[in-house]
C-alpha positions as CSV (number, residue, x, y, z in Angstrom):
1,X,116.4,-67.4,-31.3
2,X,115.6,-67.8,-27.8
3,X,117.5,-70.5,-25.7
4,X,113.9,-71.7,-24.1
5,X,113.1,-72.7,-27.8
6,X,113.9,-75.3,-29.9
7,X,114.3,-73.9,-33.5
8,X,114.3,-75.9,-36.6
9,X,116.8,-74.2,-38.5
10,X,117.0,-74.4,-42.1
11,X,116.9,-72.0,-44.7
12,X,115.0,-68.8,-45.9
13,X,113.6,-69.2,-49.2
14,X,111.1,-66.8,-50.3
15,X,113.8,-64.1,-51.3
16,X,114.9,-66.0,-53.8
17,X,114.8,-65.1,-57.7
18,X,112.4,-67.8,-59.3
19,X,115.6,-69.4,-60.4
20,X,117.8,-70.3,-57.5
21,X,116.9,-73.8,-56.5
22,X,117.8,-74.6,-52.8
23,X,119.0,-77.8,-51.4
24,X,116.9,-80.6,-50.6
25,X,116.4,-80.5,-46.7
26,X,116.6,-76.6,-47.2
27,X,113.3,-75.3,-45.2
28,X,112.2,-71.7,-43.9
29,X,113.8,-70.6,-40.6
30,X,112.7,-70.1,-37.4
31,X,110.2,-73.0,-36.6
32,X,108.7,-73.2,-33.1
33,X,108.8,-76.3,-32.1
34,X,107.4,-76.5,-28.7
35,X,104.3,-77.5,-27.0
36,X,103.8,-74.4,-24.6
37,X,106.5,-71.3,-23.0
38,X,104.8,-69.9,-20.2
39,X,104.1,-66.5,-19.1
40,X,105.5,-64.1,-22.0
41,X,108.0,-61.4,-21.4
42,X,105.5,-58.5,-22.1
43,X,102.0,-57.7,-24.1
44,X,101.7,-54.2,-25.7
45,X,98.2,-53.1,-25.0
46,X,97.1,-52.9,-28.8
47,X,96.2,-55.6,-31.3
48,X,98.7,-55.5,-34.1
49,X,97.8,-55.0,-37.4
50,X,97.5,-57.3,-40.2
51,X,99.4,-57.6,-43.3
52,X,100.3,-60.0,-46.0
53,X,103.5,-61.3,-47.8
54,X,103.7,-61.4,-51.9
55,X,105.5,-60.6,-54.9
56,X,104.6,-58.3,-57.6
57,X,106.7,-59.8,-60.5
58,X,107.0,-63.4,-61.8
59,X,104.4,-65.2,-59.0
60,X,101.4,-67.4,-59.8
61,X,98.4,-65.2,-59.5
62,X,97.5,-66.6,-56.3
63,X,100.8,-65.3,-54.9
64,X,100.3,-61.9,-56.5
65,X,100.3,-58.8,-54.4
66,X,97.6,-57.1,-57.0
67,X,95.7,-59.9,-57.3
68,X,95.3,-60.6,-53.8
69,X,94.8,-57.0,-52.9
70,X,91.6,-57.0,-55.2
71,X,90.1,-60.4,-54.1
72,X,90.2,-58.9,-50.0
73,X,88.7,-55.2,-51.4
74,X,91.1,-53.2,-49.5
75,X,94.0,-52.4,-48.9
76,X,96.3,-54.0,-46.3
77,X,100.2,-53.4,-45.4
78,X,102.4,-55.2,-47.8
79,X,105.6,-57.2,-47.7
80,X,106.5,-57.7,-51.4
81,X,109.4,-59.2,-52.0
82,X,109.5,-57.8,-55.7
83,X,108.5,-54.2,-54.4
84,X,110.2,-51.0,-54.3
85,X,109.8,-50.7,-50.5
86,X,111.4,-54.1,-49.9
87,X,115.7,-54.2,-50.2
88,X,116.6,-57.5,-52.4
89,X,120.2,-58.5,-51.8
90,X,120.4,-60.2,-54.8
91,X,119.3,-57.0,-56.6
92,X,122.6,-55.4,-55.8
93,X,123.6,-52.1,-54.1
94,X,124.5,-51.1,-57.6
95,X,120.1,-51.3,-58.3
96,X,119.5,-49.7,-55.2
97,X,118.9,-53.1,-53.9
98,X,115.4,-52.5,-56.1
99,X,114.1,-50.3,-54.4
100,X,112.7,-46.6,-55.1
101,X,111.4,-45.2,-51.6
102,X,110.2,-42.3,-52.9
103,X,107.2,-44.7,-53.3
104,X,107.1,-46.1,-50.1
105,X,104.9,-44.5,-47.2
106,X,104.0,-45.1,-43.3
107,X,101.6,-47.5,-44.7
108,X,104.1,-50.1,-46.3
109,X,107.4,-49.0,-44.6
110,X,110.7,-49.9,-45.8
111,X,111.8,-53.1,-45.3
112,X,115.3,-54.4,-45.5
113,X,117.7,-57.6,-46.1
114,X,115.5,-61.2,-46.0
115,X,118.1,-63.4,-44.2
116,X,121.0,-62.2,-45.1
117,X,123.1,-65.0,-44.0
118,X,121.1,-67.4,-45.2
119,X,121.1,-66.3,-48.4
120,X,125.0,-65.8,-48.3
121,X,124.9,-70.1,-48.6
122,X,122.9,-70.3,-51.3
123,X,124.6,-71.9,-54.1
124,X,125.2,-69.5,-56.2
125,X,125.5,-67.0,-53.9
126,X,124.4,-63.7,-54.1
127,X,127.7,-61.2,-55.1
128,X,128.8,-59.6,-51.8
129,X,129.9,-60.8,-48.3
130,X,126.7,-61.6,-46.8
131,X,127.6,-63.6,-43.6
132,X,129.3,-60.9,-42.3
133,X,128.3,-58.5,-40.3
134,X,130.2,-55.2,-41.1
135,X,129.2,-56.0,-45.4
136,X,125.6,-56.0,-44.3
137,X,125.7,-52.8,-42.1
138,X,127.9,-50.9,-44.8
139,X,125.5,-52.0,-47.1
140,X,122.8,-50.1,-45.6
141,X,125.0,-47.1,-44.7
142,X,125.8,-46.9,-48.5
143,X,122.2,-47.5,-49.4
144,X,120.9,-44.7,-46.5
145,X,123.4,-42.3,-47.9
146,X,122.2,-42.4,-51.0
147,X,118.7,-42.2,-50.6
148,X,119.5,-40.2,-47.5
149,X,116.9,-37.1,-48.9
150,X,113.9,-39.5,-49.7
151,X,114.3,-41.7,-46.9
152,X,114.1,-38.4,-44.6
153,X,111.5,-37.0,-46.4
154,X,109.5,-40.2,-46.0
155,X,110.5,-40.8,-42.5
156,X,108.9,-37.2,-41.3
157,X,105.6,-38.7,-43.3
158,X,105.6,-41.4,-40.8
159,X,107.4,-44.2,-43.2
160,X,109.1,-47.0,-40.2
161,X,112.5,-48.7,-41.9
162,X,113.0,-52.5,-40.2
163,X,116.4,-53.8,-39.4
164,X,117.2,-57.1,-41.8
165,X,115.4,-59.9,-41.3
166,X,118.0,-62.1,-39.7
167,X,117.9,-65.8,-39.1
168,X,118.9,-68.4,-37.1
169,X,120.3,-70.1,-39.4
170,X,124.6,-69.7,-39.7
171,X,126.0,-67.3,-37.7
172,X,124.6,-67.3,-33.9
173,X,121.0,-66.5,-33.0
174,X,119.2,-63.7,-34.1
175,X,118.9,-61.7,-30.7
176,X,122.5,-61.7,-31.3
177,X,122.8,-60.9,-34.6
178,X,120.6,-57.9,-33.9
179,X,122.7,-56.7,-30.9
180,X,125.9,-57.1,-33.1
181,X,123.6,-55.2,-35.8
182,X,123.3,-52.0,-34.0
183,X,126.6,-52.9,-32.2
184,X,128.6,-52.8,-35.8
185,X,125.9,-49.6,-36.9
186,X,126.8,-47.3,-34.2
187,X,125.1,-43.9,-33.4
188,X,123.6,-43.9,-37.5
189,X,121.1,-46.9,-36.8
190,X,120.0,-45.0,-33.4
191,X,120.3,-41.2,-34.4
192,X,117.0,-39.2,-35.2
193,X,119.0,-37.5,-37.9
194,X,120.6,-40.1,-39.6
195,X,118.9,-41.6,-42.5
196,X,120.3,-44.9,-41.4
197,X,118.5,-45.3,-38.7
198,X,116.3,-48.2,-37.9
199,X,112.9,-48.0,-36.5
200,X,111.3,-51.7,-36.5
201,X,112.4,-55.5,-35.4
202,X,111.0,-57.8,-38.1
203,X,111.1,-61.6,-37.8
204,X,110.2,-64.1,-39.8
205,X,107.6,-66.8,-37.7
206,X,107.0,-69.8,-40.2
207,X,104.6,-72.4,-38.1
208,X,104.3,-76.3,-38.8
209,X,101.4,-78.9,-37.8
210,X,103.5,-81.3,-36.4
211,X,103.7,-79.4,-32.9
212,X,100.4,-77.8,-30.9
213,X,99.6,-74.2,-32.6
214,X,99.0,-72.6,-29.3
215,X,102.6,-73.1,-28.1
216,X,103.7,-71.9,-31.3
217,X,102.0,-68.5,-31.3
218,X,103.0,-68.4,-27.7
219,X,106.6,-68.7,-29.1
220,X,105.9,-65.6,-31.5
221,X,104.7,-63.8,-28.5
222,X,107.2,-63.6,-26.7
223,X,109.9,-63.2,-29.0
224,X,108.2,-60.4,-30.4
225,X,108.1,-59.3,-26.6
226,X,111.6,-60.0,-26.1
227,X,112.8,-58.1,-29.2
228,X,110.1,-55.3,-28.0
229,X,112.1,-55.0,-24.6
230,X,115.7,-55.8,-25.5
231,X,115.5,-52.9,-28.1
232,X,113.2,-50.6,-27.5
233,X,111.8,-50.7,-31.0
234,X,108.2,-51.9,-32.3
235,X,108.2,-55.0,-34.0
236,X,106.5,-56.8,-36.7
237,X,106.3,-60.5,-37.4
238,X,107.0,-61.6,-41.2
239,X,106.0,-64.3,-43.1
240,X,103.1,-65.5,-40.8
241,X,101.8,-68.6,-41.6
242,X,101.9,-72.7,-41.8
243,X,104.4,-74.7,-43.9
244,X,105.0,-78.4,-44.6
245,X,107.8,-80.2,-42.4
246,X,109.7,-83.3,-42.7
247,X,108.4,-85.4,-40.1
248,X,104.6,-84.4,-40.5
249,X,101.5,-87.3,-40.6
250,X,99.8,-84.7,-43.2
251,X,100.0,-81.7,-45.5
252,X,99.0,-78.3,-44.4
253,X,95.4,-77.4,-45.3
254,X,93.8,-74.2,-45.8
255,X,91.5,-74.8,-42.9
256,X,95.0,-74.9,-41.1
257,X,96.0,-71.2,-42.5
258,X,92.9,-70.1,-41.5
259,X,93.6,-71.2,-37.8
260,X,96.8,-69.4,-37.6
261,X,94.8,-66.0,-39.0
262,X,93.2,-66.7,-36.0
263,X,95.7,-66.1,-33.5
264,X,97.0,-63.0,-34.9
265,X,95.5,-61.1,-32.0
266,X,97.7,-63.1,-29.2
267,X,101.0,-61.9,-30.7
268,X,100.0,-58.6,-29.0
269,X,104.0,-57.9,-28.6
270,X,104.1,-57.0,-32.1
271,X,102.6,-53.9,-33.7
272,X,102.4,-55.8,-37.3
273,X,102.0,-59.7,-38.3
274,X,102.0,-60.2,-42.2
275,X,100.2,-63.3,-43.1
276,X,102.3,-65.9,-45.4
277,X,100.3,-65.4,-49.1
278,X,103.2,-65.9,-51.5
279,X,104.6,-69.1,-52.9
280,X,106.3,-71.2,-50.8
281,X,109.9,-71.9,-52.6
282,X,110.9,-74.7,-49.8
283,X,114.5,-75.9,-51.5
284,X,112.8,-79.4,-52.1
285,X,112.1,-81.2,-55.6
286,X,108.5,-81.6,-56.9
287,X,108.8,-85.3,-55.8
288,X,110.0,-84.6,-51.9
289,X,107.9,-85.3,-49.4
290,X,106.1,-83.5,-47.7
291,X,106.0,-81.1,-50.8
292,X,106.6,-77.3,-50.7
293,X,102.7,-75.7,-50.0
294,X,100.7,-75.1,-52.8
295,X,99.9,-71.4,-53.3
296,X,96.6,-72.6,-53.6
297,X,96.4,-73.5,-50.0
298,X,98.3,-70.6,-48.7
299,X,96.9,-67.6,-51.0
300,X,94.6,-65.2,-49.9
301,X,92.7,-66.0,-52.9
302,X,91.8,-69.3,-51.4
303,X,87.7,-68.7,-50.0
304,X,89.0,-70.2,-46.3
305,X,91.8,-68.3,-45.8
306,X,90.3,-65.1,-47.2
307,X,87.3,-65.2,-44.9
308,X,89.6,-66.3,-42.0
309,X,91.9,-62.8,-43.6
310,X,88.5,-60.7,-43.8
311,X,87.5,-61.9,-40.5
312,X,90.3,-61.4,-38.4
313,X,91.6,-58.3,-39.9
314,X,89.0,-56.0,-41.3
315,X,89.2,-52.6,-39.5
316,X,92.7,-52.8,-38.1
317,X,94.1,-49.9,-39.5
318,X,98.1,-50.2,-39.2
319,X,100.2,-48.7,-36.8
């Protein structure tokens, strides 16, 4: 990420098939760690939109994108990692990565590869060469030319397609990973008439307790600004929301999910900022402490963090 912060690296989780078990230090990526940043790099003029991430196969109810849809009474931009708008790696380009984006619309987008090198560590590791660079982008180009009618179809509807969701963690940071993105893509992730080409910056923002919220949102701020300026795309913030950190005094509350709701405004860079709601799969065992965070702390479904939700978001219609 950006030189001026420190990032705990570790390792994206919430990706992974139910199954997969992670090491035990392994820990979502891209922690701000710092107390404050000064000025940020930019602020668009609009308030981003709100959003929320889930899955709609094999979660808990509390992580579940239709449960969670009917205890807020509307309808919100999704991130659902089980969804046909959302490319799974470990679904294979053989599945279409399991996606059909002939139901995917301006309101949910199409979102592509979680952390790709992250995932590319995981024991076992998904099939395919996913540290490197030229697998990913020719895994999108295969994907885009096959789905090339539907995804141009969609796109003239107003559908927005993200680059991956890259990490800090193995292979450099992600401004860099994004220039070497578009670097390896070419003309097709740029050209109006391609249906390769990529529309959004999404980044994952995972907080913790252990360092002062306001520096962290300030962190998310002007990354999002950063992204925003060195790419000339919108961008949305993924995976928004607090999770437990080796290190911490105490576990992360609802109350504290609520506060981070809260600060969706400031990230003002960003046009969209999906709120954490799915279960936290945090590479640790049951005994490890701290623990991964309950989905009952987390959820949307929880009466704090809902009204925090309803609060903070009702009547931002997304961009």
């Amino acid at each position: 990420m950006l030189k001026a912060v420190c990032i705990m690296l570790g390792v994206a989780v919430n990706a992974l098939p139910a199954d997969i078990e992670l090491a035990p230090n392994g820990r979502g990526t891209n922690f701000a760690t710092l107390g404050g940043l000064g000025s940020t790099l930019g602020e668009a003029l609009q308030r981003p939109s709100c959003g929320y991430v889930c899955k709609s196969a094999n979660e808990p109810a509390g992580g579940q994108c239709s449960v969670i849809e009917g205890a807020l009474g509307a309808a919100y931009p999704v991130m659902d990692y089980s969804g046909p708008c959302f490319l799974n790696l470990f679904a294979g380009l053989d599945n279409n990565f399991g996606a059909d984006v002939s139901k995917c619309d301006a309101f949910s987008g199409l979102l592509l590869f979680d952390e790709p090198y992250t995932q590319a560590g995981r024991q076992p590791p998904p099939a395919g060469d996913w540290g490197n660079m030229s697998y990913i982008v020719d895994q999108w180009k295969q994907f885009a030319q096959t789905n090339s009618a539907i995804i141009m179809q969609k796109r003239a509807a107003g559908m927005k397609v993200t680059a991956p969701q890259f990490s800090s963690y193995a292979g450099g940071p992600v401004q860099q990973k994004l220039t070497n993105f578009f670097a390896t893509c070419g003309g097709a992730c740029s050209d109006e008439n391609s249906p390769a080409k990529i529309d959004v910056i999404a980044f994952n923002a995972y907080l913790n307790i252990i360092h002062p919220l306001d520096g962290q949102v300030q962190w998310a701020q002007n990354t999002a600004a950063g992204y925003k300026s060195s790419f000339g795309k919108e961008v949305w913030v993924t995976n928004y929301g607090m999770l437990n950190q080796p290190g911490q005094t105490r576990d992360v509350t609802p109350e504290d999910q609520a506060n981070v709701i809260s600060t969706i405004p400031k990230i003002s860079a960003a046009s969209r900022v999906y709120y954490f709601s799915a279960v936290d799969v945090c590479g640790r065992s049951p005994s490890a402490n701290p623990p991964c965070v309950p989905i009952s702390v987390n959820s949307l479904t929880n009466p704090t963090v809902k009204a925090a939700f309803l609060q903070m978001c009702s009547g931002t219609p997304p961009h």
